[in-house]
PyMOL Python script that loads the backbone (N, CA, C, O; Angstrom):
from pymol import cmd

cmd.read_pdbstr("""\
ATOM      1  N   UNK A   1       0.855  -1.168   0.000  1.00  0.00           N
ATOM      2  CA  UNK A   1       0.000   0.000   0.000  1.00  0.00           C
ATOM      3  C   UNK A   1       0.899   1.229   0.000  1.00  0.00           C
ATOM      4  O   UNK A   1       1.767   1.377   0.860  1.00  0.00           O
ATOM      5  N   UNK A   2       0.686   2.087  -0.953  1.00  0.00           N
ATOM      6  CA  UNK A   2       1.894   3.002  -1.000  1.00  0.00           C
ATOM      7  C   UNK A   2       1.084   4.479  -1.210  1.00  0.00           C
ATOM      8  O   UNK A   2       1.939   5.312  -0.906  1.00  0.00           O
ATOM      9  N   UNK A   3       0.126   5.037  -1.499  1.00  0.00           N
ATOM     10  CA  UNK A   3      -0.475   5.760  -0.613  1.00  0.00           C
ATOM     11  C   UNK A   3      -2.203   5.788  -0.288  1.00  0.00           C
ATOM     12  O   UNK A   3      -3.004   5.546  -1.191  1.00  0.00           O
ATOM     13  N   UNK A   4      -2.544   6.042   0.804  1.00  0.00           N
ATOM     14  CA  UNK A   4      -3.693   5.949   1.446  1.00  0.00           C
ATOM     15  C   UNK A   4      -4.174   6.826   2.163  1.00  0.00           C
ATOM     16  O   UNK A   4      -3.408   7.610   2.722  1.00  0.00           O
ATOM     17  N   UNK A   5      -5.482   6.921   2.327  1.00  0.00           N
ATOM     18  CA  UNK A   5      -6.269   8.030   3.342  1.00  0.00           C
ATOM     19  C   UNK A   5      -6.524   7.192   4.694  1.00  0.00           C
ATOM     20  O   UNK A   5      -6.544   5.969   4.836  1.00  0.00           O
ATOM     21  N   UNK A   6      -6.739   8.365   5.788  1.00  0.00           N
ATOM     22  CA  UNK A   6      -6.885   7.719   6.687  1.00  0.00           C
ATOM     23  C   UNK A   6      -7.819   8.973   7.461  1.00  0.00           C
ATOM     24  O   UNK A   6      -7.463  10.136   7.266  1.00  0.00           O
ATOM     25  N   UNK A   7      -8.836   8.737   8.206  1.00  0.00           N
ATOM     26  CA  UNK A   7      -9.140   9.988   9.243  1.00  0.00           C
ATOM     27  C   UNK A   7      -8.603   9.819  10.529  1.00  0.00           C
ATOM     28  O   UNK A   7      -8.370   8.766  11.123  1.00  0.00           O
ATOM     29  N   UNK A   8      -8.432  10.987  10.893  1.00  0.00           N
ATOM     30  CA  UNK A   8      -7.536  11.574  12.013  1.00  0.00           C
ATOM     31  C   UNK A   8      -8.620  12.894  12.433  1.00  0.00           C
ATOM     32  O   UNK A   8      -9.454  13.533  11.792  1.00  0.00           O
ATOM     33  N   UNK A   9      -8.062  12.931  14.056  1.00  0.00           N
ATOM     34  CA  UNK A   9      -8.820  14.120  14.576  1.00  0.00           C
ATOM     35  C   UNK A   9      -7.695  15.041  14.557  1.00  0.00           C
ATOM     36  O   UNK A   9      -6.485  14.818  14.598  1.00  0.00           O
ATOM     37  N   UNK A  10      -8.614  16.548  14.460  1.00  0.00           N
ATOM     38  CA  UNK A  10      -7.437  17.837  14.649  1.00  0.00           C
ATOM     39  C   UNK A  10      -7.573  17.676  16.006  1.00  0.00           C
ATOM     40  O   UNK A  10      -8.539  17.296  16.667  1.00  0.00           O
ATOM     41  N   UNK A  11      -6.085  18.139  16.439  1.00  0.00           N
ATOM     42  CA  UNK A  11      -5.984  18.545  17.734  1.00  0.00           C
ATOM     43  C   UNK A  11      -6.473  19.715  18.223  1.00  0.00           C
ATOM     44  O   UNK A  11      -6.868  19.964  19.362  1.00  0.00           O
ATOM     45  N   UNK A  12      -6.420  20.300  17.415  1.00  0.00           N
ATOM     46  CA  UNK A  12      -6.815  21.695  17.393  1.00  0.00           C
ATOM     47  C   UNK A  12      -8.719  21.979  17.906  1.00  0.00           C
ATOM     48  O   UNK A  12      -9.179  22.668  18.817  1.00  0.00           O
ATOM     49  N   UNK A  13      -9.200  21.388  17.196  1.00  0.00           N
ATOM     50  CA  UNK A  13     -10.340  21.736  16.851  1.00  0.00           C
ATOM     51  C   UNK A  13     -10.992  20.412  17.251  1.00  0.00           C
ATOM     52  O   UNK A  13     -12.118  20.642  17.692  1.00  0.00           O
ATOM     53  N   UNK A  14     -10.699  19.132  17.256  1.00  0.00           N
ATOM     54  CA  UNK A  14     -11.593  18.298  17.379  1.00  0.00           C
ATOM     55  C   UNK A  14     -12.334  17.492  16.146  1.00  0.00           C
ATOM     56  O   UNK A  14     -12.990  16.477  16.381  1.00  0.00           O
ATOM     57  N   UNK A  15     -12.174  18.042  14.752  1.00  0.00           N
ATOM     58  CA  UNK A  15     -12.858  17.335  14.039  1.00  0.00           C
ATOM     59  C   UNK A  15     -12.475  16.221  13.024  1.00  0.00           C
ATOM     60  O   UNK A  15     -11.411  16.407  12.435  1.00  0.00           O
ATOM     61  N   UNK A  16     -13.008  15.357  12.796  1.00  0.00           N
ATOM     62  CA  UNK A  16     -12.529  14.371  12.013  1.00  0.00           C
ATOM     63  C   UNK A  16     -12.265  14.529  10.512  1.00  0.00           C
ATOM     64  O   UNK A  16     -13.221  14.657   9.748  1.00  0.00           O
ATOM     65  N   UNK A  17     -10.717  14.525   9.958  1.00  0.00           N
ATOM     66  CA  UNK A  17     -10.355  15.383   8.834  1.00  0.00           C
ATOM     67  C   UNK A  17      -9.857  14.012   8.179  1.00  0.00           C
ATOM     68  O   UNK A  17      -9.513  13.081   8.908  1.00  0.00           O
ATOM     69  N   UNK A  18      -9.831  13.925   6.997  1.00  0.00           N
ATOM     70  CA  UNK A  18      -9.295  12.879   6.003  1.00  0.00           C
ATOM     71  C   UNK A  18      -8.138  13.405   5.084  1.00  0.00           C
ATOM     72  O   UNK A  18      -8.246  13.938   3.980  1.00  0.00           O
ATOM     73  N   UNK A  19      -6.998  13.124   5.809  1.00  0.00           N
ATOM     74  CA  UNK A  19      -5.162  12.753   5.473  1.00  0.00           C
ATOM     75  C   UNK A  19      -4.928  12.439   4.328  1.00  0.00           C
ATOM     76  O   UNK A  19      -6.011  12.054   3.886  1.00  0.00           O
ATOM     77  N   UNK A  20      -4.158  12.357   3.532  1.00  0.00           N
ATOM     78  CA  UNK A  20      -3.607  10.992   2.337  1.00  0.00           C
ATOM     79  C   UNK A  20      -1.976  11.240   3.156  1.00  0.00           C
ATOM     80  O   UNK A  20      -1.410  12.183   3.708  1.00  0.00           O
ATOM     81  N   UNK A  21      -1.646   9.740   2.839  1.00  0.00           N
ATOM     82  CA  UNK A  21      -0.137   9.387   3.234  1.00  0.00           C
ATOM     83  C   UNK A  21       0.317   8.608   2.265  1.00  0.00           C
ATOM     84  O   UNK A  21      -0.351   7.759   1.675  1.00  0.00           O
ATOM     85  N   UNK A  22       1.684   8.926   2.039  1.00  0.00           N
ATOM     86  CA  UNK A  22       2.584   8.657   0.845  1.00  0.00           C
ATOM     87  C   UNK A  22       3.459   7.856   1.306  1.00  0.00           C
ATOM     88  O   UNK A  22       4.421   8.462   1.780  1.00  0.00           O
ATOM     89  N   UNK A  23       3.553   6.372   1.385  1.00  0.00           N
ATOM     90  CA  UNK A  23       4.712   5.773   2.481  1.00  0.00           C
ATOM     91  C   UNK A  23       5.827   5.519   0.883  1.00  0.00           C
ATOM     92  O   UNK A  23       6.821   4.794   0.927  1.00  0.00           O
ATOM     93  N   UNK A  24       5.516   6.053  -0.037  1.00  0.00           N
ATOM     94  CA  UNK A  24       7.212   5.727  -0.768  1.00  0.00           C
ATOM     95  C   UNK A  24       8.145   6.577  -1.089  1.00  0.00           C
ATOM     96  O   UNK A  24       8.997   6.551  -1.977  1.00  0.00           O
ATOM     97  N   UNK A  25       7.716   7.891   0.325  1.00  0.00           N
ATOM     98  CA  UNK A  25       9.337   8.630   0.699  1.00  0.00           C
ATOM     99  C   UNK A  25       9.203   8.325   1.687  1.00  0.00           C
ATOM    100  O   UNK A  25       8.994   9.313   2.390  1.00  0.00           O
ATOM    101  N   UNK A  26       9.194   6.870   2.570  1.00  0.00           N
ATOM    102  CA  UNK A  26       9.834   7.016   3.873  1.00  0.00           C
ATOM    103  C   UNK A  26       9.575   7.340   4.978  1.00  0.00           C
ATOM    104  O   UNK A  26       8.456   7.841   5.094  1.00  0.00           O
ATOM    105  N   UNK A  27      10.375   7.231   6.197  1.00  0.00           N
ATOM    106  CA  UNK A  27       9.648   8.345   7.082  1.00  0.00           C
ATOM    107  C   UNK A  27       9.431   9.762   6.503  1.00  0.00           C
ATOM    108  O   UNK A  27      10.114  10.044   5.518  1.00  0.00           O
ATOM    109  N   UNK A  28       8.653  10.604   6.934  1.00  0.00           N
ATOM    110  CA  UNK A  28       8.157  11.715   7.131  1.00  0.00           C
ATOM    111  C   UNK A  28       7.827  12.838   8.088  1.00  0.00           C
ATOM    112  O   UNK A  28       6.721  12.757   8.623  1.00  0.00           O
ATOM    113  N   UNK A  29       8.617  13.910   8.411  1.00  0.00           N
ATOM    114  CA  UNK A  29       8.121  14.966   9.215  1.00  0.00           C
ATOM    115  C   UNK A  29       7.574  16.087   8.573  1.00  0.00           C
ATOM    116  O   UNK A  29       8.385  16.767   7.945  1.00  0.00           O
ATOM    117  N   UNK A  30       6.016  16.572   8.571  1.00  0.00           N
ATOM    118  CA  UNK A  30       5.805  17.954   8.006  1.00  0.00           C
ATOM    119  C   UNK A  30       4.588  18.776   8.794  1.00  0.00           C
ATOM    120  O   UNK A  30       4.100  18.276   9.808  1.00  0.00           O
ATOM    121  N   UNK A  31       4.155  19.963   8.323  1.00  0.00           N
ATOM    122  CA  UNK A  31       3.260  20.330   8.916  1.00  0.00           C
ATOM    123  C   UNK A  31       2.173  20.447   7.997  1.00  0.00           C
ATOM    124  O   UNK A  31       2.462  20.880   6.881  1.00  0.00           O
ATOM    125  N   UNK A  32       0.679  20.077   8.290  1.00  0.00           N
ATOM    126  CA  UNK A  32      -0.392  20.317   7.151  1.00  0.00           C
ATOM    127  C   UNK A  32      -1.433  21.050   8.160  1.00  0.00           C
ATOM    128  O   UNK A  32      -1.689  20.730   9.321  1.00  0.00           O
ATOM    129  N   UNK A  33      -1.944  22.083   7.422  1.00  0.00           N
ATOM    130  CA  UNK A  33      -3.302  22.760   8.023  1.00  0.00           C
ATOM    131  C   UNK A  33      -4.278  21.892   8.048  1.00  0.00           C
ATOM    132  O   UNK A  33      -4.426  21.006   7.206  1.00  0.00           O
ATOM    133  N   UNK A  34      -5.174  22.138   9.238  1.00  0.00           N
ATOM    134  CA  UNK A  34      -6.475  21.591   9.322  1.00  0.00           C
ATOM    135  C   UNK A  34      -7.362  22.481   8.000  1.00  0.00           C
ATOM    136  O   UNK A  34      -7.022  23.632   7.725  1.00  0.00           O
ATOM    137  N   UNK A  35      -8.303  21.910   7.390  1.00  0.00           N
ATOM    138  CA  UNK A  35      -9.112  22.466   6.371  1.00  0.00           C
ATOM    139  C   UNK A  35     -10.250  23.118   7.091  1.00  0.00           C
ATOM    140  O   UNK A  35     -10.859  24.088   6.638  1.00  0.00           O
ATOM    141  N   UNK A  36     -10.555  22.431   8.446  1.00  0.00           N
ATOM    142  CA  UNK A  36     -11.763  22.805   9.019  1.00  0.00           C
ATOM    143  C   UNK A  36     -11.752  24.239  10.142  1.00  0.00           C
ATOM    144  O   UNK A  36     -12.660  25.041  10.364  1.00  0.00           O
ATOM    145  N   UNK A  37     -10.305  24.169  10.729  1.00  0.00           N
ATOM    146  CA  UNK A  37     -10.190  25.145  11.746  1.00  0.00           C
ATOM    147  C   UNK A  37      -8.654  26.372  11.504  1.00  0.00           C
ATOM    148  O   UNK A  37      -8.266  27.452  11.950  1.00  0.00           O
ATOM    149  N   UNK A  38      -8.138  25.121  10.328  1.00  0.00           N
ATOM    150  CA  UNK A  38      -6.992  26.187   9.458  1.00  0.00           C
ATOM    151  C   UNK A  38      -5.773  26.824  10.671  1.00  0.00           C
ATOM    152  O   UNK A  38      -5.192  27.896  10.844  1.00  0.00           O
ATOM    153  N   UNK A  39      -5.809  25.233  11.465  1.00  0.00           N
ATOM    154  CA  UNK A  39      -4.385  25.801  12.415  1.00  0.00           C
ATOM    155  C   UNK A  39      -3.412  24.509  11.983  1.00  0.00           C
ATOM    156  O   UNK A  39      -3.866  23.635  11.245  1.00  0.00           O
ATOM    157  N   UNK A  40      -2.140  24.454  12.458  1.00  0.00           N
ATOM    158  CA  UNK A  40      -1.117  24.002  11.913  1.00  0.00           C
ATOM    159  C   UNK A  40      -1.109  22.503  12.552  1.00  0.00           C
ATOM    160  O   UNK A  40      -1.196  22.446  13.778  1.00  0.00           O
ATOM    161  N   UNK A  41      -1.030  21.503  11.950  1.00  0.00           N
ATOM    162  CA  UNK A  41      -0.921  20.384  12.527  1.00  0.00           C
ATOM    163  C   UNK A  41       0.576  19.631  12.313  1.00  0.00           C
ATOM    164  O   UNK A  41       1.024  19.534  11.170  1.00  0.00           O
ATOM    165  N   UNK A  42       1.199  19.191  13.274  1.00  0.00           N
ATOM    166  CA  UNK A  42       2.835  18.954  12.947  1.00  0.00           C
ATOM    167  C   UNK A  42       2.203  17.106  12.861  1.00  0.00           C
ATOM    168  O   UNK A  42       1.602  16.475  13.730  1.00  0.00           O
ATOM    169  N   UNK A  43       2.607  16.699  11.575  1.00  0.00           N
ATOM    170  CA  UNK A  43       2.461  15.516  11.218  1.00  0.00           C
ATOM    171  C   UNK A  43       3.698  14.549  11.138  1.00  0.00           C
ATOM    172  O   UNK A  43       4.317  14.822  10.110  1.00  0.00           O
ATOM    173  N   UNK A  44       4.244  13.609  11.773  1.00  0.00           N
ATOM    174  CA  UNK A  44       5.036  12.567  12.026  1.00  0.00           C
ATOM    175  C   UNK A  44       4.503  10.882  11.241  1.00  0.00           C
ATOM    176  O   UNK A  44       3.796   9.990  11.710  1.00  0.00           O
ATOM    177  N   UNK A  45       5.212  10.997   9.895  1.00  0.00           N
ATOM    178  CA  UNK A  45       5.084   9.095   9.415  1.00  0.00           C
ATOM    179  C   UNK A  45       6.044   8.639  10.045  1.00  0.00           C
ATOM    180  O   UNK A  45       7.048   9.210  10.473  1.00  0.00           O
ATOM    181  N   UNK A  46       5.596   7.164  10.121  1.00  0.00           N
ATOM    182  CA  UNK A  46       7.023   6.633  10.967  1.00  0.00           C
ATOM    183  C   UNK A  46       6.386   5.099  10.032  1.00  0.00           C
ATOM    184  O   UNK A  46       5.249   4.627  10.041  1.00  0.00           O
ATOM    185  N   UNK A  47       7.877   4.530   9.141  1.00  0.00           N
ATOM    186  CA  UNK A  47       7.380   3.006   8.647  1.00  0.00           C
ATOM    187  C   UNK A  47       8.429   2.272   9.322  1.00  0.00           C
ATOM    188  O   UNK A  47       9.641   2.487   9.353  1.00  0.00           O
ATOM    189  N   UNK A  48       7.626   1.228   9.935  1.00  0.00           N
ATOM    190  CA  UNK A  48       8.292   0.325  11.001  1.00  0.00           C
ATOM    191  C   UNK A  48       8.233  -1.018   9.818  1.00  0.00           C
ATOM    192  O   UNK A  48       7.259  -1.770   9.809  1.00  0.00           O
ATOM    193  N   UNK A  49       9.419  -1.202   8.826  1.00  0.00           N
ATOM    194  CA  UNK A  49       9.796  -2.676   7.845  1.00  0.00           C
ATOM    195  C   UNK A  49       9.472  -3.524   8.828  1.00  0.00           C
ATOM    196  O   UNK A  49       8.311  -3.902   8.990  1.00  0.00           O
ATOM    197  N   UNK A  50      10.523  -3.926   9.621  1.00  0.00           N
ATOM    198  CA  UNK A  50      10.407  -4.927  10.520  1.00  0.00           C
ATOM    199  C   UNK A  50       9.250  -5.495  11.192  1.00  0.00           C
ATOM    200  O   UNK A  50       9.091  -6.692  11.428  1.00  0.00           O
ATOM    201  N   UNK A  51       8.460  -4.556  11.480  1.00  0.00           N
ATOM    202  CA  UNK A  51       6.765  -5.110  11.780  1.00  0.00           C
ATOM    203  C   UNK A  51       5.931  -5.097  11.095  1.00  0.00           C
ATOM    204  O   UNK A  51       4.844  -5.583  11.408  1.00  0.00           O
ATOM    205  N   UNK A  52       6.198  -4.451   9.759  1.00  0.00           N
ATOM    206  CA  UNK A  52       5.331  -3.669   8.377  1.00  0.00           C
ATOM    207  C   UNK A  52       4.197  -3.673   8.997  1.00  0.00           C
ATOM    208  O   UNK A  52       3.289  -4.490   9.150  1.00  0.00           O
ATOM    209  N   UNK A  53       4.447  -2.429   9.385  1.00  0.00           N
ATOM    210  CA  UNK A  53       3.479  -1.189  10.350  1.00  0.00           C
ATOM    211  C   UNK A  53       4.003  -0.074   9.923  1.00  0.00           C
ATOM    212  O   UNK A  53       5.151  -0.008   9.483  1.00  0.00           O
ATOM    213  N   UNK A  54       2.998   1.169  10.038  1.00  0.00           N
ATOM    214  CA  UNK A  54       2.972   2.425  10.065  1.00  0.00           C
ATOM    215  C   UNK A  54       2.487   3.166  10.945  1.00  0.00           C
ATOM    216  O   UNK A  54       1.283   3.157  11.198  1.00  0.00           O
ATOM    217  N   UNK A  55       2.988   3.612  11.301  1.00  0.00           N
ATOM    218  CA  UNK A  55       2.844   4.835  12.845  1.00  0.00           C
ATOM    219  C   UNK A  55       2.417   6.383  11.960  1.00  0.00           C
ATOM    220  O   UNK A  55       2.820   6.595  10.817  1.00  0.00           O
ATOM    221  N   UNK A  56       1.728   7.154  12.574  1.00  0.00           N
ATOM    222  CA  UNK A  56       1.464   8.029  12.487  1.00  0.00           C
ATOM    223  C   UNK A  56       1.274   8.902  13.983  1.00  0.00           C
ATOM    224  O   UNK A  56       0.399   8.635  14.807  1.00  0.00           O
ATOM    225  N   UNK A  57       2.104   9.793  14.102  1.00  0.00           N
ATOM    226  CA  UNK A  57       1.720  10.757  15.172  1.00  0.00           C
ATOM    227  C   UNK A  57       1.111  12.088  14.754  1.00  0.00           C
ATOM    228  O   UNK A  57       1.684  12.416  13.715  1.00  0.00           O
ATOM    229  N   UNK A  58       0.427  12.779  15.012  1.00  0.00           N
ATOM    230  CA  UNK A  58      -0.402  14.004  15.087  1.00  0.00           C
ATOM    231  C   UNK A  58      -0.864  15.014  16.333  1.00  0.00           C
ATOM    232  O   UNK A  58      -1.799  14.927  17.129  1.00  0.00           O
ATOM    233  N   UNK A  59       0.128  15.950  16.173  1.00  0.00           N
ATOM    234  CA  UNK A  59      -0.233  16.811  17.238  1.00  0.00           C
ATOM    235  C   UNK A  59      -0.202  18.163  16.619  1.00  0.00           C
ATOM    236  O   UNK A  59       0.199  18.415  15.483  1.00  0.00           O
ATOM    237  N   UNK A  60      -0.721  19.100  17.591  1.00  0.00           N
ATOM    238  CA  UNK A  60      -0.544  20.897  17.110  1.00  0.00           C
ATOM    239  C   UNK A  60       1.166  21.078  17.816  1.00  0.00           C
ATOM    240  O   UNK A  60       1.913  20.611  18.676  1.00  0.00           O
ATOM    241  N   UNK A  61       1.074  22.288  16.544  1.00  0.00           N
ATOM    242  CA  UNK A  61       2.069  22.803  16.273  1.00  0.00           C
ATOM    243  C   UNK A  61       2.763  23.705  17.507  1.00  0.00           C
ATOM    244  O   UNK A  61       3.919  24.087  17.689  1.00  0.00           O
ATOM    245  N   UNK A  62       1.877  23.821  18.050  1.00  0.00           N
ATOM    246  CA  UNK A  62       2.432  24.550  19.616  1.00  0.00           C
ATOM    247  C   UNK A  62       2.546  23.994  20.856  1.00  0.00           C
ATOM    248  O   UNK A  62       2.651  24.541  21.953  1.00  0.00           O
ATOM    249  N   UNK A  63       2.498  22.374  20.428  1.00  0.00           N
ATOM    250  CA  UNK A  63       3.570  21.637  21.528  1.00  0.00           C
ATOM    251  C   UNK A  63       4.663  21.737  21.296  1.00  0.00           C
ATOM    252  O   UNK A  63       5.156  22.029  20.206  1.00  0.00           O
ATOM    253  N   UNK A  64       5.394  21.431  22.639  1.00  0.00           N
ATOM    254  CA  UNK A  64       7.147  21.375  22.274  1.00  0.00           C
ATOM    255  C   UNK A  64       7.409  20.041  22.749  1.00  0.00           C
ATOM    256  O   UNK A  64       7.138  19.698  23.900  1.00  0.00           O
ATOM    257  N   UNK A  65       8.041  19.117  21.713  1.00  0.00           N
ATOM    258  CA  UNK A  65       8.799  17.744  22.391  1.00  0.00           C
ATOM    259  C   UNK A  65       9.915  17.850  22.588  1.00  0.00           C
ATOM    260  O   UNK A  65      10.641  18.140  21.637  1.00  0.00           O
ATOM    261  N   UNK A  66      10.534  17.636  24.033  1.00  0.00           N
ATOM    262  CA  UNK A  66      12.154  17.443  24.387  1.00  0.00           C
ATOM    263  C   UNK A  66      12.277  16.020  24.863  1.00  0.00           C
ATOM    264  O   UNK A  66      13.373  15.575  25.204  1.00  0.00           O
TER     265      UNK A  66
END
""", "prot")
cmd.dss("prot")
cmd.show_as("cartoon", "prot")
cmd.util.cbc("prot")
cmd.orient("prot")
């Protein structure tokens, strides 16, 4: 499967928004706007070969991870 939709909630806002993900560049770090509330969502792919699994993290843009 090399790319697919998936729904996800904004953090932001709460509502259920429909993604597409591209797993044939790899992991992935970027940021995509919500369409519904138009704030910044910091989007994390993560492809795990070894379990052939895909992780996806989704949070707003005004957390900080250390």
């Amino acid at each position: 499967m090399d790319v697919f939709e998936k729904r996800v909630t904004c953090p932001h806002c709460g509502h259920a928004i429909h993604m597409m993900f591209d797993t044939t560049c790899g992991d992935q770090n970027y940021f995509e706007d919500c369409p519904i509330c138009c704030n910044t969502n910091h989007v994390v792919l993560h492809i795990d070969e070894l379990h052939q699994t895909i992780q996806i993290f989704i949070d707003g843009d005004d957390e900080q991870i250390f």
